[in-house]
N, C-alpha and C positions, 0 to 999 in steps of 0.2 A: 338420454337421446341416443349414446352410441350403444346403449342395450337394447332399444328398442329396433333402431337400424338393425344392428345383428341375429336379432329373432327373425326379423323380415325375410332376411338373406337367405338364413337356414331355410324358413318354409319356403320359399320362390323357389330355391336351387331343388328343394327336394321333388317339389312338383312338377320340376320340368320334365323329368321322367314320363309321366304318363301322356303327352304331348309327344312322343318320338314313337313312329308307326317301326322302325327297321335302323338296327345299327350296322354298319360295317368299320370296323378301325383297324389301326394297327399300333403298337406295345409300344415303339418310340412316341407316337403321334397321341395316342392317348396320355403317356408320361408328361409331354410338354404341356398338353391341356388343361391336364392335373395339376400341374405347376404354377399354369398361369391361374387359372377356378381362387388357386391355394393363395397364391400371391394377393390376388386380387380380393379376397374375403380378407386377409390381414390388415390389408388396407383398410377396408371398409370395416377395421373394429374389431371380427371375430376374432374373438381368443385361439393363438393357435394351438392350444391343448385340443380345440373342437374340430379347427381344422385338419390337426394330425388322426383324429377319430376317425374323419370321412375320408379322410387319403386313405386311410389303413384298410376301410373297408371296402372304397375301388382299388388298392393292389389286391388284396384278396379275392374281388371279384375278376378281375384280371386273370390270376392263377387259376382257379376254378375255370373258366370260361376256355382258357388254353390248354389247360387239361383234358378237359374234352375235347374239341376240336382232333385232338391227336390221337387216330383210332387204332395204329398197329403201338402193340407195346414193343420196345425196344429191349428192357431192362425192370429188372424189380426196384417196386416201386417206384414207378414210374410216374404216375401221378400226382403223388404227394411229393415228391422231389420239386416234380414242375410248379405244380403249387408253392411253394416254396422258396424256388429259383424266380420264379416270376413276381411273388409278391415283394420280397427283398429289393430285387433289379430294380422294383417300380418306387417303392416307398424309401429308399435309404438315399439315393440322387434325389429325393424333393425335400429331404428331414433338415436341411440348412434353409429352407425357407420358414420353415415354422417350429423351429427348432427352440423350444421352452425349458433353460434348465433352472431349477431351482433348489432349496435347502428340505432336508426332511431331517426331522428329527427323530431318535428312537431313546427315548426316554430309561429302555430297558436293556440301554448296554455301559456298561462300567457304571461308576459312582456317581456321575454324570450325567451320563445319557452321551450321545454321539450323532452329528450334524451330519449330513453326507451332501453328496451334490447330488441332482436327481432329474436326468434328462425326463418331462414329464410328458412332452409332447412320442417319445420313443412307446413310452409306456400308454398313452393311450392310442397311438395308432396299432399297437400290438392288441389291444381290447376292440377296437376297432373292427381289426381282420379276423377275430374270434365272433366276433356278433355276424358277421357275415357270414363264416364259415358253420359256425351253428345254427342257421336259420333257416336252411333246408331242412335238416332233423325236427329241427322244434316245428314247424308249419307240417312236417309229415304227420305228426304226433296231436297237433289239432285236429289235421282231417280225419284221424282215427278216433277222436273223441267225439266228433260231429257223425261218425257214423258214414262215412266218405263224404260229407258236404264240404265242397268248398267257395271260401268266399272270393270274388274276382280279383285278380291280382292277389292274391293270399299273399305270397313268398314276398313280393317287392312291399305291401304293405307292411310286412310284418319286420322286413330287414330296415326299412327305412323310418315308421315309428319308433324301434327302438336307437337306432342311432340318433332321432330327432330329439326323443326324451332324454335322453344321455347326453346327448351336445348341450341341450339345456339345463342340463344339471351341471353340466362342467366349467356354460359360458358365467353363471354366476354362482359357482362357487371358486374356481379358480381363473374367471376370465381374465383378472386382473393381473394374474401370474403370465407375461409375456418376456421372459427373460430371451434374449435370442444373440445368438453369434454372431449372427450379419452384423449389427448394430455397436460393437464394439469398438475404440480408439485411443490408439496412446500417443499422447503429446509426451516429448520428452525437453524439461523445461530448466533452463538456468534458474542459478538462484533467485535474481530477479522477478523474473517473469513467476517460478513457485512460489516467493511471497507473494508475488501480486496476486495471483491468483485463492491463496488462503485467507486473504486477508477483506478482498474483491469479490467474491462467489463463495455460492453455500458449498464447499467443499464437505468432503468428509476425510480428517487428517490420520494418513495410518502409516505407523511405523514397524518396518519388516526386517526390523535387522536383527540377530543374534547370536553372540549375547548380548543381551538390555546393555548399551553406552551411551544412554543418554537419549533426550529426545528435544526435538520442538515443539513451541507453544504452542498449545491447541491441540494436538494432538488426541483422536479420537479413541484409538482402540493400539494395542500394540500385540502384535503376534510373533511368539514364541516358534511356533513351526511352521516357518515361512515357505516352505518346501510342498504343504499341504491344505493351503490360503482355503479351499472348498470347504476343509472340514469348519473356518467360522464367519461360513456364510450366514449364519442367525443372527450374526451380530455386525453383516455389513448392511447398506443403505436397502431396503426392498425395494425404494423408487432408484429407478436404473439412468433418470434424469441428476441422480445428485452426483456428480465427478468426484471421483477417488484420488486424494494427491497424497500420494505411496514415496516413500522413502525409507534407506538402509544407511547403511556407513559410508560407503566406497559409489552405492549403484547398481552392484550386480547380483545382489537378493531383490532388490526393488525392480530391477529389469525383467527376471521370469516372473516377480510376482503379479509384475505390469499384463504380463501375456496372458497368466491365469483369466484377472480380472476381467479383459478385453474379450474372453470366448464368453465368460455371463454377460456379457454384454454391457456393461461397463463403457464411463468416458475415463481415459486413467492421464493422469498429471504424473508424471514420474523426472525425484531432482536430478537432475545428471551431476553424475560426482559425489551424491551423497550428504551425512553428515561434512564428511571433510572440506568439499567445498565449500556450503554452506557456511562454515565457521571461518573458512579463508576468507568467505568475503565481505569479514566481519558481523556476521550473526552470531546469537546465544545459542549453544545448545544447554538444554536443561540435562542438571547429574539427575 
């Protein structure tokens, strides 16, 4: 249902285009519109990997558009600066609204392989402003193979089918990838309240302390370089619904590691005090 919804969105919003006889905007006023279009499709489902596409390609269209406008040159390169300066200004103040970071794997480095963190909504509003910024060329490049025929609307058709096909390629192959910063939380919990809640709630139990001194019952995953928690995002929760109750010795590896969590967006349980409490207030720790 909420893939079906979101297919709708995409074709409705793209259509509306051709209903508008004359634009006049201006760069602030457009940015917050884009913010609200962007907000408002998250809501209603869209994966925002798709909505970073279509932001990427209205900042680009943005920069292109004021580019021209601006007929005395001032400075070399002038143009593509503005383009540039314009499409940044506009897409990097909305990339906390759909901001999707997830794990990538590279199977092809060390003995390993190597997990990294992978802002993915960055990367495709960047592919985004490339399909826009290429679509004047490639439409010129038709009309040359048509022998000068052009088909009505060519350019908007041709910028907007592709991001159409491409937003659908992305809503379901990684629509489900909505990792976001907004969404992040860290409770920080006495002993008490941290059994209750591992014991109470599907947690997922992780220990950030070292060196290995031991651990708590249950205890999911234990990480060795706690300093760089993204690199074993492969191996924390995918559903960003399952709360993370993070624990060290003292507190103060599990506190940055709490912060890490919290920008993937994460709900983070963090014990105050650590192992040490913990065991003060007569709990096990396991050797």
């Amino acid at each position: 249902m909420v893939q079906k919804k979101s297919f709708l969105f995409l074709i409705f919003g793209a259509l509306l285009i051709f209903f508008i006889e004359s634009v006049s905007a201006h760069c602030p006023l457009c940015t917050i519109g884009a913010g609200a279009a962007a907000a408002g499709a998250v809501w209603l489902g869209v994966s925002k990997i798709v909505v970073a596409l279509f932001i990427g390609g209205f900042a680009m269209s943005m920069g292109l558009w004021m580019s021209r406008i601006i007929k005395k040159k001032y400075f070399k390169l002038q143009n593509s600066l503005v383009v540039i300066g314009v499409f940044l200004l506009t897409f990097i103040p909305l990339l906390p609204i759909f901001s999707a970071i997830g794990p990538l794997y590279l199977s092809f480095i060390g003995d390993y392989g190597k997990t990294y963190a992978v802002n993915y909504s960055l990367l495709s509003g960047l592919f985004g402003g490339l399909v826009v910024f290429s679509s004047p060329s490639l439409s010129k490049k038709i009309t040359e193979k048509r022998e000068g025929k052009i088909i009505p609307f060519q350019g908007i058709l041709l910028t907007l089918t592709s991001l159409i096909v491409i937003g659908i390629l992305l809503q379901f192959t990684l629509g489900g990838l909505n990792y976001s910063s907004s969404n992040g939380s860290i409770e920080t919990l006495s002993p008490d309240d941290f059994e209750s809640a591992i014991n109470n709630e599907n947690v997922f139990l992780l220990n950030v302390h070292t060196p290995y001194e031991g651990k708590i019952a249950g205890t999911g995953l234990i990480v060795e370089d706690w300093e760089n928690i993204e690199n074993y995002m492969d191996k924390l929760p995918k559903n960003l619904s399952t709360p993370i109750a993070v624990y060290c010795k003292s507190g103060r590896m599990s506190a940055s590691v709490a912060e890490k969590l919290k920008e993937m967006g994460y709900k983070v349980y963090d014990l105050k005090g650590g192992m040490a409490s913990w065991e003060e207030s007569g709990r096990e720790i396991i050797a």
